[in-house]
N, C-alpha and C positions, 0 to 999 in steps of 0.2 A: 984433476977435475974429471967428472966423470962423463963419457962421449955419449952416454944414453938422457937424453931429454925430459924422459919421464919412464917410471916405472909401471907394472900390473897395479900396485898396488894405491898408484896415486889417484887410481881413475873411481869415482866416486858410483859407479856400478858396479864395482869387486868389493862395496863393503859389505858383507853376511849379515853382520849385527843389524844393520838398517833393514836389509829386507827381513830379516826376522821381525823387527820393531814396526817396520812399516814407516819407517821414519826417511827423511833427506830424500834423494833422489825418489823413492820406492813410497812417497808416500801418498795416500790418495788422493785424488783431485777431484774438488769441490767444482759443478759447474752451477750457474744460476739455471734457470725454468725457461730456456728456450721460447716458450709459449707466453709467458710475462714480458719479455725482451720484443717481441712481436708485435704483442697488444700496444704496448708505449709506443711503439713506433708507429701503427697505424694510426693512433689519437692523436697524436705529435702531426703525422700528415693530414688527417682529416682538420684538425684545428688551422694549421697554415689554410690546405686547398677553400675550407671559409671565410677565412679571414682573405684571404684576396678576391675570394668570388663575391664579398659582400663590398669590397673596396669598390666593385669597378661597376656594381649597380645602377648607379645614375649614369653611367654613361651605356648601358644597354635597357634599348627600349621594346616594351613587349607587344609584338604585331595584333591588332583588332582582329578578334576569333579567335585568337589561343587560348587553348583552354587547357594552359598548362600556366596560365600567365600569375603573378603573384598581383599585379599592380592594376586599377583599373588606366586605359588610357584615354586623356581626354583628348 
């Protein structure tokens, strides 16, 4: 048995052919659009931060003079 573990040549960053090819370890990596991954994720939270802000509506009521008010108050 042989007392070495592993050899130079097992390691899959010694193989030539590949980086020549561009292949296995050496081969290029694809990423998605950063900028797309972002946008989903702000519409993902603007969609929730609505949907809970229009849950809780009826139990906030809009002070007489606001003139930011959506509701009239009687």
């Amino acid at each position: 048995m042989n007392r070495m573990p592993c050899r130079n040549t097992d390691d899959p960053y010694s193989d030539y052919s590949d980086w020549l090819n561009g292949e296995g370890v050496f081969a290029p990596v694809t990423e998605g659009d950063p900028d797309a991954d972002r946008d989903a994720q702000i519409a993902e939270d603007d969609w929730l931060f609505n949907t809970l802000k229009s849950s809780l509506d009826p139990y906030i009521a809009a002070l007489e003079g606001d003139a930011n008010a959506k509701r009239n108050v009687e």
